[in-house]
N, CA, C and O atoms as a Maestro MAE file, in Angstrom:
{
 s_m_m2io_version
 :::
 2.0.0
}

f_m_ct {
 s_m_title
 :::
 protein
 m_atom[256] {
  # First column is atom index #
  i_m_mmod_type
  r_m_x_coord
  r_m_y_coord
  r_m_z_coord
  i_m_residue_number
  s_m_chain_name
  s_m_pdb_residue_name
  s_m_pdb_atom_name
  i_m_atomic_number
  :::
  1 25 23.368 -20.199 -15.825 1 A "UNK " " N  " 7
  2 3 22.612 -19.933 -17.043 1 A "UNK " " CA " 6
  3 2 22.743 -18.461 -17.404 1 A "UNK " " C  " 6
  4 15 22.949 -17.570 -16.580 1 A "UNK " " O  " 8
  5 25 22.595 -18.283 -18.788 2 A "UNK " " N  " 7
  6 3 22.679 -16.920 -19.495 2 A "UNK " " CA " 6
  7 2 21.427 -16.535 -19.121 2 A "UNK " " C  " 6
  8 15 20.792 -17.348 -18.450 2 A "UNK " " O  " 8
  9 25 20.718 -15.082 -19.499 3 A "UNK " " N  " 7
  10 3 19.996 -14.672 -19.386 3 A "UNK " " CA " 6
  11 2 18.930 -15.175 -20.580 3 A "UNK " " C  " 6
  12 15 17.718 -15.377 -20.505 3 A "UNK " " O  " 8
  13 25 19.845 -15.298 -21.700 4 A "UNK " " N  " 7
  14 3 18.616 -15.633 -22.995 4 A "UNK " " CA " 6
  15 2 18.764 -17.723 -23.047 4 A "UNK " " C  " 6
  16 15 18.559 -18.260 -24.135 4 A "UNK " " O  " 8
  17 25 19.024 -18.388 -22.124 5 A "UNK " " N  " 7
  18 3 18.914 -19.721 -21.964 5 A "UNK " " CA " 6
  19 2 17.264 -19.937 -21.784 5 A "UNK " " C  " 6
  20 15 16.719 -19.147 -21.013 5 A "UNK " " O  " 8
  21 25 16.717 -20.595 -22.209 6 A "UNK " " N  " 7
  22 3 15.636 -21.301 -21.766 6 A "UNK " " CA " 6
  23 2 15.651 -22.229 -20.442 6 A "UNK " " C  " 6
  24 15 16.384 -23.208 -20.303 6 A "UNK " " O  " 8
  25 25 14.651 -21.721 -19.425 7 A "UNK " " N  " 7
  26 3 15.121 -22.964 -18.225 7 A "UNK " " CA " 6
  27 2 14.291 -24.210 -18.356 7 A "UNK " " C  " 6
  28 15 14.382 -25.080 -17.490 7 A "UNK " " O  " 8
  29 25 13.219 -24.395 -19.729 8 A "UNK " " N  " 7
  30 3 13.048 -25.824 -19.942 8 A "UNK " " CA " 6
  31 2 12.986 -26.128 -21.551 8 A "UNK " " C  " 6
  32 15 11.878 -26.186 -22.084 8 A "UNK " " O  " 8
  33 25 14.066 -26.303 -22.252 9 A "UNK " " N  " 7
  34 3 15.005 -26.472 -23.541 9 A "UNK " " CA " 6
  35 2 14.194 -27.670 -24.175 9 A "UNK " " C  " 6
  36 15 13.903 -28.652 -23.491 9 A "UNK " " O  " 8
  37 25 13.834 -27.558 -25.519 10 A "UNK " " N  " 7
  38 3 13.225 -28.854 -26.015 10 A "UNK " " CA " 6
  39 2 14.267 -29.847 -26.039 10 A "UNK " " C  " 6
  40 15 15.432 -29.500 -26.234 10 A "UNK " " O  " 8
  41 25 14.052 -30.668 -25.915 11 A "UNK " " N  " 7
  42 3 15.010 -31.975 -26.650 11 A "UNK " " CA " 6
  43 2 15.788 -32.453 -27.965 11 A "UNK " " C  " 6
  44 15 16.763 -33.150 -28.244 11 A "UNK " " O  " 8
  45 25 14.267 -31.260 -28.982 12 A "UNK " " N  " 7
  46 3 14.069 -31.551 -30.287 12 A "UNK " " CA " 6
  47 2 15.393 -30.296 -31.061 12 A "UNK " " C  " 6
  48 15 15.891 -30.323 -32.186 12 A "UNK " " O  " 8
  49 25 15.659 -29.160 -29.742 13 A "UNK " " N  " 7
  50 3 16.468 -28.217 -30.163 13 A "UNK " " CA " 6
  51 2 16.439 -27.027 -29.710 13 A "UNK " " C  " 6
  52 15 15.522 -26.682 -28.965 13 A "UNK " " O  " 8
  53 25 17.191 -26.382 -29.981 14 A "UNK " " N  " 7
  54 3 16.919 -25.429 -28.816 14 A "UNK " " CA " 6
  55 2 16.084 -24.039 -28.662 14 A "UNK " " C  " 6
  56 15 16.376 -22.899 -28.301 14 A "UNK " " O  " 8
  57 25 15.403 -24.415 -28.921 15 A "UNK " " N  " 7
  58 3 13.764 -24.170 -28.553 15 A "UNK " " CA " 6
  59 2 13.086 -24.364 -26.881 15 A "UNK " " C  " 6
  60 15 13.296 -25.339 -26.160 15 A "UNK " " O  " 8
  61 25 12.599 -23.666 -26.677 16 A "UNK " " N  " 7
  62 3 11.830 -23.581 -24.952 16 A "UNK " " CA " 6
  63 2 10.699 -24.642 -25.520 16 A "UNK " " C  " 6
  64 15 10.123 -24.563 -26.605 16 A "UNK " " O  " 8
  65 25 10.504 -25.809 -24.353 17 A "UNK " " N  " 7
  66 3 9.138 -26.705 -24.669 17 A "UNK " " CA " 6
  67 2 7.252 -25.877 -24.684 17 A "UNK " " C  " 6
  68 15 7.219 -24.715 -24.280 17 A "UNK " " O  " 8
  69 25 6.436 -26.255 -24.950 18 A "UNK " " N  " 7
  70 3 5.195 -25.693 -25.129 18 A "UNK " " CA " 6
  71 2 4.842 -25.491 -23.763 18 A "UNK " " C  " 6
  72 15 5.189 -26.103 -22.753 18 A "UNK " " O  " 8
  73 25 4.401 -24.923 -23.858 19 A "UNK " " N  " 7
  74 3 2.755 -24.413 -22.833 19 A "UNK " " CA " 6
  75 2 2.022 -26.041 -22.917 19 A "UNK " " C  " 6
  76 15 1.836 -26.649 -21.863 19 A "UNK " " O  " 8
  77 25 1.824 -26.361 -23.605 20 A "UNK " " N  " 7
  78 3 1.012 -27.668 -23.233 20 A "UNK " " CA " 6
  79 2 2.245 -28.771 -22.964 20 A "UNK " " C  " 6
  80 15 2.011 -29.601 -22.085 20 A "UNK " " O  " 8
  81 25 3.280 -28.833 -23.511 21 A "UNK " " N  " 7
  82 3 4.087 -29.828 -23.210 21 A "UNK " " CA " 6
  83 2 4.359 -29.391 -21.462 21 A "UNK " " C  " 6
  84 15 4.615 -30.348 -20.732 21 A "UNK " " O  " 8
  85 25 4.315 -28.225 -20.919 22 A "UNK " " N  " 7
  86 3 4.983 -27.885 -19.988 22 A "UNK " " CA " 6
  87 2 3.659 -28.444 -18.437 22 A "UNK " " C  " 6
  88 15 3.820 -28.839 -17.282 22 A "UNK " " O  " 8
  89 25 2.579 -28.191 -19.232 23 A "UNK " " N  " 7
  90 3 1.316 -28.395 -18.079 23 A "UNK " " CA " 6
  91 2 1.616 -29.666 -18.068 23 A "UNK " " C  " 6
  92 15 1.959 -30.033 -16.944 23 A "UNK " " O  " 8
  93 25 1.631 -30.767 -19.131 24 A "UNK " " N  " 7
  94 3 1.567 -32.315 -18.896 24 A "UNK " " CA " 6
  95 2 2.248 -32.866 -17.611 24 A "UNK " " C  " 6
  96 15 1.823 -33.606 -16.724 24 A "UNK " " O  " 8
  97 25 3.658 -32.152 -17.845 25 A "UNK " " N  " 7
  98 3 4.589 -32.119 -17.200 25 A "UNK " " CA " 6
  99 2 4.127 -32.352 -16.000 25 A "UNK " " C  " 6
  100 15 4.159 -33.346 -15.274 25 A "UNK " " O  " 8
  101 25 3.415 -30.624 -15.821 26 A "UNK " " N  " 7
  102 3 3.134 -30.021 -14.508 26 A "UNK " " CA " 6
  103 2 2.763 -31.715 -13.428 26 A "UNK " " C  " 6
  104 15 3.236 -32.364 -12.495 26 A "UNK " " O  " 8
  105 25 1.303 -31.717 -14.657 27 A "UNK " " N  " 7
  106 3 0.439 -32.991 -14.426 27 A "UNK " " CA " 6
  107 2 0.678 -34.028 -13.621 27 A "UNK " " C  " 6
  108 15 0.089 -34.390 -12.603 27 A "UNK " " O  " 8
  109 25 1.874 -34.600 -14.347 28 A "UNK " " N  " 7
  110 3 2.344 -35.855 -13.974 28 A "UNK " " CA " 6
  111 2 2.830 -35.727 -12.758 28 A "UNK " " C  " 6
  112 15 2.345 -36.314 -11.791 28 A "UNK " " O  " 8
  113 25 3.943 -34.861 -12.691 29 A "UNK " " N  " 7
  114 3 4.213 -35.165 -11.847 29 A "UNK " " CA " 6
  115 2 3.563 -34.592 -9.907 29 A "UNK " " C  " 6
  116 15 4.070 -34.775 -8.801 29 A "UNK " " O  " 8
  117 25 2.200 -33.847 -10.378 30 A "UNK " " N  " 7
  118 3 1.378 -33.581 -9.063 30 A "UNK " " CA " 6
  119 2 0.980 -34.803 -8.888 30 A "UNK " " C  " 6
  120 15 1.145 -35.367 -7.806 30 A "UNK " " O  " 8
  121 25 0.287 -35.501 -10.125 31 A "UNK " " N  " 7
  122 3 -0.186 -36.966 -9.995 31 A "UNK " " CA " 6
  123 2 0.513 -38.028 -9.129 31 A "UNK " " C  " 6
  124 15 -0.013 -38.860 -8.390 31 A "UNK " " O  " 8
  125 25 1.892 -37.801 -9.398 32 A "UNK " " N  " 7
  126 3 2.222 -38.751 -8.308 32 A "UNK " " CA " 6
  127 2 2.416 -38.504 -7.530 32 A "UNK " " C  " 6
  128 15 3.219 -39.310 -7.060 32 A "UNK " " O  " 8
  129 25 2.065 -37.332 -6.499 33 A "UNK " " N  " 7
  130 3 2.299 -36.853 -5.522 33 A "UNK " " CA " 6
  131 2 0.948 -37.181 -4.824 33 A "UNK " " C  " 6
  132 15 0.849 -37.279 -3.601 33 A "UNK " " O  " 8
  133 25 0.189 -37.302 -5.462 34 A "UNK " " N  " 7
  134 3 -1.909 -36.716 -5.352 34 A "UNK " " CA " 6
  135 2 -2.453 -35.647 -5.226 34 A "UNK " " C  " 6
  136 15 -3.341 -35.236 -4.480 34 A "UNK " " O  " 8
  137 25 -1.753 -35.131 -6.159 35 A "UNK " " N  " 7
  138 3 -2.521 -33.844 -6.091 35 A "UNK " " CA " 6
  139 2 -3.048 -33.579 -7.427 35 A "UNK " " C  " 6
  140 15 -2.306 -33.793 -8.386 35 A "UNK " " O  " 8
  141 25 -4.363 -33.092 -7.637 36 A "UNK " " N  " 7
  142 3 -5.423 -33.218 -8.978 36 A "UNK " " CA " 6
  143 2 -5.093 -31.863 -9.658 36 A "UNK " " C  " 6
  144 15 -4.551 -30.929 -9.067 36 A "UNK " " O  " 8
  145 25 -5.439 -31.853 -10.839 37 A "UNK " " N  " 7
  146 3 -5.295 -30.636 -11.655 37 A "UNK " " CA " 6
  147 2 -4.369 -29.192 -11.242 37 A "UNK " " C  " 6
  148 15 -4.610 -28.057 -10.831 37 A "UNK " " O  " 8
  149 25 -3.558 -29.748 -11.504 38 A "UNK " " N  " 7
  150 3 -2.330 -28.368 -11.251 38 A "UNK " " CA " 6
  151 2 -1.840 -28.443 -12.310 38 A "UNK " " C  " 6
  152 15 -1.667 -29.509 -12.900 38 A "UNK " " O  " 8
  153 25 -1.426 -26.960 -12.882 39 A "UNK " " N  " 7
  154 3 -1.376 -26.462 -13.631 39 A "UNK " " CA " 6
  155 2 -0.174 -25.291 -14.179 39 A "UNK " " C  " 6
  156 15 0.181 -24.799 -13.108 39 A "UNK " " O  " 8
  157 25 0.391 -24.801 -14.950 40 A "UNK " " N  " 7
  158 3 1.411 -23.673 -15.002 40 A "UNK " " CA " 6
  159 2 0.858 -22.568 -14.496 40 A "UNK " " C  " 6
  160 15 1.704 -21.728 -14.190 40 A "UNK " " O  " 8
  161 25 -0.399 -22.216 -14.266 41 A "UNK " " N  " 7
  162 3 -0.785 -21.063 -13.185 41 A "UNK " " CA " 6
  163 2 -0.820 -21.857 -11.988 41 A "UNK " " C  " 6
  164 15 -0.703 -21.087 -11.035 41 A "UNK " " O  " 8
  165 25 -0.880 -22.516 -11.776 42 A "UNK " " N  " 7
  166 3 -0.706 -22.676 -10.125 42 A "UNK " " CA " 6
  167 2 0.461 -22.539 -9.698 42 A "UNK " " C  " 6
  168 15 0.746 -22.122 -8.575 42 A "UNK " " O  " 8
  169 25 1.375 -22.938 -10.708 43 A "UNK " " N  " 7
  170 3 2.635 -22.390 -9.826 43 A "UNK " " CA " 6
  171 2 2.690 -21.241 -10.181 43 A "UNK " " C  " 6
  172 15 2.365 -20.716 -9.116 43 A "UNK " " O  " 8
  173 25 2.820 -20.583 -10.727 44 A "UNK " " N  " 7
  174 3 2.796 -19.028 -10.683 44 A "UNK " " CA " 6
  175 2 2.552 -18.357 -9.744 44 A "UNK " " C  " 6
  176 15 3.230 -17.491 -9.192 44 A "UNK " " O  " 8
  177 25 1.278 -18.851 -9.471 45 A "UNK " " N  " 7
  178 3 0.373 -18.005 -8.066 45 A "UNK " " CA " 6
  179 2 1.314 -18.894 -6.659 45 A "UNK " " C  " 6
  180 15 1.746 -18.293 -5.675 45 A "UNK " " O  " 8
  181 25 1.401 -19.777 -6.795 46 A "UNK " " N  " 7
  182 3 2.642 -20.135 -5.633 46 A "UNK " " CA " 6
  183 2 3.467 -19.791 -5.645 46 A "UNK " " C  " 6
  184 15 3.930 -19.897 -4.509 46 A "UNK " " O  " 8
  185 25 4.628 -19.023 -6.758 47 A "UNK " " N  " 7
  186 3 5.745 -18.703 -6.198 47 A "UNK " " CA " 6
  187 2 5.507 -17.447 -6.456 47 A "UNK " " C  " 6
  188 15 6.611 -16.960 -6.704 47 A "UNK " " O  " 8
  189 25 4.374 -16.307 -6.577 48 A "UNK " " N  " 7
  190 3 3.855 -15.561 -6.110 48 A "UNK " " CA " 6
  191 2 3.711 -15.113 -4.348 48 A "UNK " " C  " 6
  192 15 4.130 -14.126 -3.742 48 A "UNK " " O  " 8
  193 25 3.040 -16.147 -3.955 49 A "UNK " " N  " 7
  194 3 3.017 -16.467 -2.509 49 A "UNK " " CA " 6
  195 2 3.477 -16.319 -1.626 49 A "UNK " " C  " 6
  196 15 3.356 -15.514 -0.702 49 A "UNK " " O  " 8
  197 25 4.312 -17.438 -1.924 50 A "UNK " " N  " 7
  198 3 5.786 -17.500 -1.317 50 A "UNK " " CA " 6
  199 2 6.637 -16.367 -1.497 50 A "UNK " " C  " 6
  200 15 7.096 -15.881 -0.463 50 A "UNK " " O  " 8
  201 25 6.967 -15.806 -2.657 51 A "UNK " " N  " 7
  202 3 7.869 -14.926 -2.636 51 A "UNK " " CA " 6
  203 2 7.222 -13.646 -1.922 51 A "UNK " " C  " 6
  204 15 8.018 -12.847 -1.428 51 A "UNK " " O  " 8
  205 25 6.140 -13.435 -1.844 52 A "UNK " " N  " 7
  206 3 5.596 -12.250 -0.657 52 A "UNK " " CA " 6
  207 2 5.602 -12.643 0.664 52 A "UNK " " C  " 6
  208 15 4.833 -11.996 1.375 52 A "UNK " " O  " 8
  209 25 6.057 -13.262 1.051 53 A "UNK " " N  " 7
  210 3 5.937 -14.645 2.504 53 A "UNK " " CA " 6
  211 2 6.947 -13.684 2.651 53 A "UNK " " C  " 6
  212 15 6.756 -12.560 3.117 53 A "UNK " " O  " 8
  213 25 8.170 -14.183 2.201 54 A "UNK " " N  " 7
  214 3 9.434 -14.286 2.051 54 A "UNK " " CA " 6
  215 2 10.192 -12.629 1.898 54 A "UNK " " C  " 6
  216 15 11.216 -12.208 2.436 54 A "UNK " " O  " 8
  217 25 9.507 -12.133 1.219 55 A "UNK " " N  " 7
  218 3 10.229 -10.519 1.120 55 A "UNK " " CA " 6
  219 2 9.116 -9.314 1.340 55 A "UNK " " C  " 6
  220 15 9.676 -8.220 1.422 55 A "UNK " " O  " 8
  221 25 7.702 -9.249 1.454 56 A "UNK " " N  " 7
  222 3 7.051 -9.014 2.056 56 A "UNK " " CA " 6
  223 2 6.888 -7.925 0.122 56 A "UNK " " C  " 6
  224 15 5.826 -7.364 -0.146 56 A "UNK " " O  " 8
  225 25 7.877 -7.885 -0.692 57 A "UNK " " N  " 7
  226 3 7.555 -6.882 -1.786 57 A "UNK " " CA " 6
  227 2 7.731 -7.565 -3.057 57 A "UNK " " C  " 6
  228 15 8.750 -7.955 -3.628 57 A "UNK " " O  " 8
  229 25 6.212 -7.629 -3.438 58 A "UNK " " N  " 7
  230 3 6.417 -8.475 -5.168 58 A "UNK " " CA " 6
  231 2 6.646 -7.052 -6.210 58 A "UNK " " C  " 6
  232 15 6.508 -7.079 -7.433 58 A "UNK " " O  " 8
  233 25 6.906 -6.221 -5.655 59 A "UNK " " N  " 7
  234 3 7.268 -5.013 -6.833 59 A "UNK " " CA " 6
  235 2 8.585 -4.927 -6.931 59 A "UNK " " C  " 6
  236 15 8.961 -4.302 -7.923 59 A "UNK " " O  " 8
  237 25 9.512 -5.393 -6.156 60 A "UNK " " N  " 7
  238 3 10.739 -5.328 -6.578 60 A "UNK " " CA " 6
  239 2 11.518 -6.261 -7.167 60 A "UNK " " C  " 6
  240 15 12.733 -6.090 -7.268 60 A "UNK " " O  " 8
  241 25 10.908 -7.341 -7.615 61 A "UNK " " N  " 7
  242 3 11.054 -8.765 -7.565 61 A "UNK " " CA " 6
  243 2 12.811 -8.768 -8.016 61 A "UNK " " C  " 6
  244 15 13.610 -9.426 -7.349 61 A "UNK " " O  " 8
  245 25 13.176 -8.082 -9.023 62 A "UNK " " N  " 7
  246 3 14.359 -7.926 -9.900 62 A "UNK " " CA " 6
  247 2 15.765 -7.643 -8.733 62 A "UNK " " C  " 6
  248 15 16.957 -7.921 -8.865 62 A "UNK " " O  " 8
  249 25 15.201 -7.143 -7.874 63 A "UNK " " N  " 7
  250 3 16.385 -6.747 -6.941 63 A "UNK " " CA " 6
  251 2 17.098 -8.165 -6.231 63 A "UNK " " C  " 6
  252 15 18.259 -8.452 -5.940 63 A "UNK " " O  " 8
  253 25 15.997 -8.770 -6.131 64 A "UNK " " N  " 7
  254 3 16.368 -9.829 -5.063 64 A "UNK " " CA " 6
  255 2 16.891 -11.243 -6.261 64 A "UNK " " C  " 6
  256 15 17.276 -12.322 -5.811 64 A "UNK " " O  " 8
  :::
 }
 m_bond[255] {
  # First column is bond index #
  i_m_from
  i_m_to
  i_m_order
  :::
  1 1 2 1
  2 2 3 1
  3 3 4 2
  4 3 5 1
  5 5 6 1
  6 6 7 1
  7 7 8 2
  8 7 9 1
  9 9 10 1
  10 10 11 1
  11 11 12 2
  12 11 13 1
  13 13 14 1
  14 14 15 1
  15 15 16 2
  16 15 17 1
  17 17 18 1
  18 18 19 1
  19 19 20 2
  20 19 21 1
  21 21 22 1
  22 22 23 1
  23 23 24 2
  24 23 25 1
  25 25 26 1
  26 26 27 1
  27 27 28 2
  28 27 29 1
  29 29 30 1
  30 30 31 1
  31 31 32 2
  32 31 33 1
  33 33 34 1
  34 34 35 1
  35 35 36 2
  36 35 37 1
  37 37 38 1
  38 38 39 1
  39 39 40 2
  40 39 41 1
  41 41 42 1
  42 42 43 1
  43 43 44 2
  44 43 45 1
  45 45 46 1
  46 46 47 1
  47 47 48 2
  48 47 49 1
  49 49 50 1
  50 50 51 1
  51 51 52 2
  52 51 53 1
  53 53 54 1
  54 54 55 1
  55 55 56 2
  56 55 57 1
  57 57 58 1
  58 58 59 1
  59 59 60 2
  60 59 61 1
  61 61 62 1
  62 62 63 1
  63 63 64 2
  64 63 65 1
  65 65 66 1
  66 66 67 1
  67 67 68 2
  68 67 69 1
  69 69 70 1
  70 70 71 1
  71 71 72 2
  72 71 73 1
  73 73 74 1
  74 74 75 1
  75 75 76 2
  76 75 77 1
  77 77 78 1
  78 78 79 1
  79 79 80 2
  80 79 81 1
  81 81 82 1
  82 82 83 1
  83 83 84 2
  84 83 85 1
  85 85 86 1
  86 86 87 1
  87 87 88 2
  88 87 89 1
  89 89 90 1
  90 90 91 1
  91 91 92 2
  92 91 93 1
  93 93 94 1
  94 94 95 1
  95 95 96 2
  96 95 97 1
  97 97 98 1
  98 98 99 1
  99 99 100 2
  100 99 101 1
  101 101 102 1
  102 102 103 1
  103 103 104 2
  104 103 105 1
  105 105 106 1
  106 106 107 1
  107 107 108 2
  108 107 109 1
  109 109 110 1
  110 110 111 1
  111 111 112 2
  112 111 113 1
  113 113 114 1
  114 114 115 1
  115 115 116 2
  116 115 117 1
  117 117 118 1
  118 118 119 1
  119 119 120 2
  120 119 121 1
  121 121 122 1
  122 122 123 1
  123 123 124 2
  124 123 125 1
  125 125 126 1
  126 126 127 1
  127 127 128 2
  128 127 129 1
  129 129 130 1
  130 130 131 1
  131 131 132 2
  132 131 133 1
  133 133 134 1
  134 134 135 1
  135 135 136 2
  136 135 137 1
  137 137 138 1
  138 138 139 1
  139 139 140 2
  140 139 141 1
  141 141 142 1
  142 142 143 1
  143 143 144 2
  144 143 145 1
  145 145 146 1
  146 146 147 1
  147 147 148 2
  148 147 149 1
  149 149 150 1
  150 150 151 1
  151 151 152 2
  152 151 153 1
  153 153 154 1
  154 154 155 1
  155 155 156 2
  156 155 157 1
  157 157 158 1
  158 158 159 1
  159 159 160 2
  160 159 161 1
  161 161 162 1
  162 162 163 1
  163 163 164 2
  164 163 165 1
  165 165 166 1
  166 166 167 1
  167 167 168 2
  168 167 169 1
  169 169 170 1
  170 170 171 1
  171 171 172 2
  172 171 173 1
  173 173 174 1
  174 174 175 1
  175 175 176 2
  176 175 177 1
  177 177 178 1
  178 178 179 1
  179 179 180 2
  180 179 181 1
  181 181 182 1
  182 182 183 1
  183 183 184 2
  184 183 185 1
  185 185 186 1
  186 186 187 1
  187 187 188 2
  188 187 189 1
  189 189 190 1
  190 190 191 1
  191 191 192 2
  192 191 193 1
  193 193 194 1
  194 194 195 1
  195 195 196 2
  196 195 197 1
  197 197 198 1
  198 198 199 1
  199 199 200 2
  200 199 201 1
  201 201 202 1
  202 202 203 1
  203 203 204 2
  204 203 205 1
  205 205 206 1
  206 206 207 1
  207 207 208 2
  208 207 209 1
  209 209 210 1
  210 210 211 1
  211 211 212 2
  212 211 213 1
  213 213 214 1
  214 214 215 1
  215 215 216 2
  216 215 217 1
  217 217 218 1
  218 218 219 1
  219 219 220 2
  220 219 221 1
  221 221 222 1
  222 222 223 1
  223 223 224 2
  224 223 225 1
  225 225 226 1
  226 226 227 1
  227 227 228 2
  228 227 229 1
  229 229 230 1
  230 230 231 1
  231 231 232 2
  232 231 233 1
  233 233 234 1
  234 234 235 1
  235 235 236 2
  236 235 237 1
  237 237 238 1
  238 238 239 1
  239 239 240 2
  240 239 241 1
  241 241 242 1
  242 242 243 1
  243 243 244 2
  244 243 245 1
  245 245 246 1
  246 246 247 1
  247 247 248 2
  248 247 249 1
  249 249 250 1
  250 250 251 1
  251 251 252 2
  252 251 253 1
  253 253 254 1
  254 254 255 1
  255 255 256 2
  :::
 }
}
């Protein structure tokens, strides 16, 4: 992918999908996992997490 690609592209064109189209998303598919109300901040703050797990520095994020 280019830098100016969208990594979730509408269908309708090429346009990035909504903030609410993107939580539904989220939704569904925690739902079938069982897991309740997750959200586009929850992953955030998870790959937040993780990525400090993992490199011990969320200030450099760009390097890695």
């Amino acid at each position: 992918m280019s830098n100016n690609d969208y990594l979730f592209p509408s269908r309708k064109g090429g346009n990035p999908i909504s903030r609410v189209q993107a939580y539904k998303i989220i939704n569904a598919a925690a739902a079938k996992v069982g897991l309740n109300e997750i959200g586009t901040h929850t992953m955030r703050k998870t790959f937040g997490y993780w990525f400090y797990r993992q490199t011990k520095d969320v200030a450099n994020f760009k390097k890695y």
